[in-house]
C-alpha positions as CSV (number, residue, x, y, z in Angstrom):
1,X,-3.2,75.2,72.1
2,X,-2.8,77.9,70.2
3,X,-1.5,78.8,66.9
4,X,1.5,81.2,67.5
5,X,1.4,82.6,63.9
6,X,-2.7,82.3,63.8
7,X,-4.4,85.9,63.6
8,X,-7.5,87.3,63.4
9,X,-9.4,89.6,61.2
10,X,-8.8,92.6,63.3
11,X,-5.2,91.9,63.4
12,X,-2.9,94.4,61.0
13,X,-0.7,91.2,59.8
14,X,-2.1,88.4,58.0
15,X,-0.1,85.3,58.4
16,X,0.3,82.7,55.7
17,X,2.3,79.2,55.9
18,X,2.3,77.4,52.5
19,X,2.8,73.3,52.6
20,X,6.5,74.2,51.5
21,X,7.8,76.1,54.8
22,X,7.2,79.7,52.8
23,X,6.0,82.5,55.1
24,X,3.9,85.1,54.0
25,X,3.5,88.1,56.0
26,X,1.1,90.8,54.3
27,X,1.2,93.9,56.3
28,X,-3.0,94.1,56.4
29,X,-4.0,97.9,57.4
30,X,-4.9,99.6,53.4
31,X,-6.0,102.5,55.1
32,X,-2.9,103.8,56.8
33,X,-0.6,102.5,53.6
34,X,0.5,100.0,56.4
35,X,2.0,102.2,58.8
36,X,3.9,100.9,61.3
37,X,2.1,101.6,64.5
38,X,2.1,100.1,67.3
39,X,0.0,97.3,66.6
40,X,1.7,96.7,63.3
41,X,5.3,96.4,65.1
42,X,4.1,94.4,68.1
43,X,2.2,91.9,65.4
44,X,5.4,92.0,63.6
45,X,7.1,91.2,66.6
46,X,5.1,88.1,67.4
47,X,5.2,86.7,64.6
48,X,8.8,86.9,63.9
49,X,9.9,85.9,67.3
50,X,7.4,82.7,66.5
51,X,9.3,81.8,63.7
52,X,12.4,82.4,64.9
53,X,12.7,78.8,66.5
54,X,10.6,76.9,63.6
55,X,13.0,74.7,61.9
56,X,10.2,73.8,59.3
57,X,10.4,77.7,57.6
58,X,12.1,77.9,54.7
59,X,11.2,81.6,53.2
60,X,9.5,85.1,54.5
61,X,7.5,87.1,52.3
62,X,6.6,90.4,53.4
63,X,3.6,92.1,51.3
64,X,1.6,95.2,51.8
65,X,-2.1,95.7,51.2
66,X,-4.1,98.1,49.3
67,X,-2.3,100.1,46.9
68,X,0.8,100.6,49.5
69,X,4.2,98.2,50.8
70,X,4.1,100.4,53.4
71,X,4.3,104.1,54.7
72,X,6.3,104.2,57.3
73,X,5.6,105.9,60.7
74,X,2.5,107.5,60.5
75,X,3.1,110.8,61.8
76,X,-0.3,111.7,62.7
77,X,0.0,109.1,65.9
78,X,3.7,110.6,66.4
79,X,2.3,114.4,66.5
80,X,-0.1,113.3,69.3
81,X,2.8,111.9,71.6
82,X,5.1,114.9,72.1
83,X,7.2,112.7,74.7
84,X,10.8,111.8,74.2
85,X,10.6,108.4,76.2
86,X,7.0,107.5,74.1
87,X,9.5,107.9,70.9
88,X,12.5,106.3,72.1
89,X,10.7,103.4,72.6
90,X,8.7,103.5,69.4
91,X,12.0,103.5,67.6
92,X,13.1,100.9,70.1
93,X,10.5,98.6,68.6
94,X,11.2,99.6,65.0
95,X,14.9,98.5,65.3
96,X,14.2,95.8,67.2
97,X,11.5,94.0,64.5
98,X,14.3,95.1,62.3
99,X,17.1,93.1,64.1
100,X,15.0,90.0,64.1
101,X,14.3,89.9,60.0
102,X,18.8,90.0,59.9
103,X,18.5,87.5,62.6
104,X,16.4,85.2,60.7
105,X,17.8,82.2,60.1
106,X,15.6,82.1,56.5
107,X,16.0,84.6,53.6
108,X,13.3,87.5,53.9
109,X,12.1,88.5,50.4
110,X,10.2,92.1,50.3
111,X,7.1,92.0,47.6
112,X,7.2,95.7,47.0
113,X,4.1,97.6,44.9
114,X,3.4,101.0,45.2
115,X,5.2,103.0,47.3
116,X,7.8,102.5,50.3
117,X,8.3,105.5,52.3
118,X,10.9,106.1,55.3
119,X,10.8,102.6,57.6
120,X,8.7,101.2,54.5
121,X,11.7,102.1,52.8
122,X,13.7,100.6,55.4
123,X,11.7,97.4,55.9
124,X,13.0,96.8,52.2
125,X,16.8,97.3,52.6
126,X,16.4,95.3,55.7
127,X,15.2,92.2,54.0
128,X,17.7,90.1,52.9
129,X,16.1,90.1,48.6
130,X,13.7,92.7,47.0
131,X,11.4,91.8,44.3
132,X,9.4,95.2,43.2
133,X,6.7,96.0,40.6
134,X,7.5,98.4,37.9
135,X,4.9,101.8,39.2
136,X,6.6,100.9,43.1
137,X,8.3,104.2,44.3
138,X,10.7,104.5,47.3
139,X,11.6,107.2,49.4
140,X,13.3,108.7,53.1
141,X,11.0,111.4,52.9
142,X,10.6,112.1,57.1
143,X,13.4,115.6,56.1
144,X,10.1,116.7,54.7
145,X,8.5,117.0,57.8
146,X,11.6,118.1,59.6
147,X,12.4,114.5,60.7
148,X,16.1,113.1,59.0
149,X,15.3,109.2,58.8
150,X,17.3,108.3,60.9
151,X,16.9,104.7,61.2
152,X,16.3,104.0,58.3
153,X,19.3,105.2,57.0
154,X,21.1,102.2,58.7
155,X,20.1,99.6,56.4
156,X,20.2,101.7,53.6
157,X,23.3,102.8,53.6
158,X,24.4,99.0,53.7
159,X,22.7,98.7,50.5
160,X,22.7,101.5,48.2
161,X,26.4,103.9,47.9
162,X,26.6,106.5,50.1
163,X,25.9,109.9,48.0
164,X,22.9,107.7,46.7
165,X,21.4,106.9,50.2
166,X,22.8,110.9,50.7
167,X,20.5,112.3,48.4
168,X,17.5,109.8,49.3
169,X,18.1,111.0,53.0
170,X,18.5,115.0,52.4
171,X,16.6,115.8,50.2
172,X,13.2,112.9,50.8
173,X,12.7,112.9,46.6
174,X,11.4,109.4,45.8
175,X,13.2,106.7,43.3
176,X,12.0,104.7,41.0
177,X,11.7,101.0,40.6
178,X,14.6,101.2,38.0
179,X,16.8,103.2,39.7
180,X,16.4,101.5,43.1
181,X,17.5,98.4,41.0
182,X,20.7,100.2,39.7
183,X,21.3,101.5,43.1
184,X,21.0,98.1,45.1
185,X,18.2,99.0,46.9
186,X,16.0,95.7,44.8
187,X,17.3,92.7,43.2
188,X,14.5,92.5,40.4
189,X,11.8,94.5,38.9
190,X,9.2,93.5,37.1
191,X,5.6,94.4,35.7
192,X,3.0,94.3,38.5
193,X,1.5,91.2,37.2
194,X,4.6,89.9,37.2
195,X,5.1,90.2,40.9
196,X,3.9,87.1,42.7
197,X,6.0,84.5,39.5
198,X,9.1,86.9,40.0
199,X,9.2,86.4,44.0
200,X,7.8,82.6,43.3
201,X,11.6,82.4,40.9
202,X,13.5,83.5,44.0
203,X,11.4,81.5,46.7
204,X,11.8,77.8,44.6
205,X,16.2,78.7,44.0
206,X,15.8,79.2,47.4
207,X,14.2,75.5,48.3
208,X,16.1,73.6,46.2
209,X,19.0,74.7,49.1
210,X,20.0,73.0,52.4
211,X,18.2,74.7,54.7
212,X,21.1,74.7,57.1
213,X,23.7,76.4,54.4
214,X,21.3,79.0,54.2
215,X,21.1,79.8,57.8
216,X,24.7,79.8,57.7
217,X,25.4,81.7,54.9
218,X,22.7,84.2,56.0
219,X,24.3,84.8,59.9
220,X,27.8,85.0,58.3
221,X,27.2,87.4,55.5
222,X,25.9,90.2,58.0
223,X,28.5,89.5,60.5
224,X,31.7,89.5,58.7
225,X,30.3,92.9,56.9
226,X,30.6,94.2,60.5
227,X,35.0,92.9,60.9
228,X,37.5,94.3,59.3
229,X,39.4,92.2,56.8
230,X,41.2,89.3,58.4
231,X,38.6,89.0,61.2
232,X,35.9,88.2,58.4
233,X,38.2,85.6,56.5
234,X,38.6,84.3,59.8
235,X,35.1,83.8,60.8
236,X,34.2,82.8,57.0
237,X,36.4,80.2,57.4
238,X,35.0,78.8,60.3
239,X,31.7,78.8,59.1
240,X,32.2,77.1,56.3
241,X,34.7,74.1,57.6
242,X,31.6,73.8,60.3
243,X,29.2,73.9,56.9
244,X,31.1,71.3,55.6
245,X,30.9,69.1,58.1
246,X,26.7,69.2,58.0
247,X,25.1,65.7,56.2
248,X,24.0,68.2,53.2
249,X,27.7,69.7,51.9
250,X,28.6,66.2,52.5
251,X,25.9,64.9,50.1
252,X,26.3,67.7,47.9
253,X,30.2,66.8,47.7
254,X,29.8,63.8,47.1
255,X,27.0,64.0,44.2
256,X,29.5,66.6,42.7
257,X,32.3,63.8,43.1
258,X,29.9,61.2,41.6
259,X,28.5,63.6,38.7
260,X,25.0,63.7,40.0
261,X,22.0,65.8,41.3
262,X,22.5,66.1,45.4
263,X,19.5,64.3,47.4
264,X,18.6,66.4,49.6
265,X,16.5,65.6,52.3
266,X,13.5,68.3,52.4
């Protein structure tokens, strides 16, 4: 039977599963900055609809090869298919690979070095945490070429304020790590050789946590952003007398009633 998350060396995504339930995902095509072709977004999409149903992931990493997270469209490929219906459904793919790292029921943790351009960009205010290395450089920069980034304005604006994500989107000028940080765009930044320890810090808070609150907490925090204000208390709410009534909170409850650590089971 075969490996649903197995790939091979020709493939543009390498795939690793650590004995912990972490996820790597290292976007594997240096030569292109790790454009997101075709091939790239249908590998993505695999894989992600893969682990979708796996109850034993716990964490995604997403990584870039070579000295790139990842470029973006490559516009070379685009300039070849002057067809509306051949872009509408690359963009179709983009959004949808995009959808199902929200719809995750795991945290997804971007490992950002060098630069993130346009969906690059993107792919890192989809994810859910950013972790980027000091020299890493971001940017919308398709108004260069006469295209506004569109889509991957969507996500940013959810992270970064509006006359921020403005200027990133008019006038394609990159950011820094730094300012990225102050912005919202990344929770962290650190020294590049600092990069795998930082991400490490965020992946092990992460599996000291009951799986199922995460999922929760995950699926609620994106929907009630969506409600207005007494539609998302109500839904929070919900969630979390439905969390409380999962083995964990009860645990956790009654360690904190009983002042001691929670056993979790892994």
């Amino acid at each position: 039977m075969n490996d649903p998350l197995s790939t091979s060396a020709a493939s543009p995504l390498a795939v690793q599963r650590d004995a912990r339930g972490v996820v790597t995902l290292t976007l594997n095509d240096p030569a292109r900055f790790n454009a997101l072709g075709d091939e790239m977004l249908a590998a993505l999409q695999q894989t992600l609809d893969a682990l979708q149903g796996d109850e034993s992931v716990r964490v995604l990493v997403l990584a870039g090869a070579g000295k790139a997270f990842c470029a973006g469209h490559n516009l070379k490929d685009m300039a070849v298919h002057p067809d509306l219906a051949w872009y509408q459904r690359l963009f179709a793919q983009c959004s949808r690979v995009m959808l199902s790292l929200q719809q995750l029921p795991v945290p997804v943790i971007a490992r950002v070095h060098g630069m993130a351009t346009a969906a690059g960009c993107q792919l890192v205010a989809q994810a859910d945490l950013a972790v980027a290395a000091a020299d890493a450089r971001f940017a919308t920069s398709g108004i260069h070429y006469g295209l506004f980034c569109a889509t991957p304005s969507v996500p940013l604006v959810r992270n970064v304020p509006l006359k921020q994500a403005m200027e990133m989107l008019l006038t394609g000028e990159f950011i820094d790590a730094h300012t990225a940080q102050a912005q919202g765009l990344v929770n962290r930044v650190v020294p590049a050789e600092a990069l795998d320890d930082a991400v490490e810090t965020l992946v092990r808070a992460i599996l000291e946590k009951p799986r199922v609150a995460v999922a929760m907490g995950k699926a609620l925090v994106y929907q009630q952003r969506e409600l207005g204000l007494a539609a998302a208390y109500q839904l929070a709410g919900q969630t979390m007398a439905a969390n409380m009534m999962d083995e964990a909170a009860q645990e956790g409850a009654r360690a904190f009633a009983e002042k001691r650590k929670p056993s979790w089971k892994p």
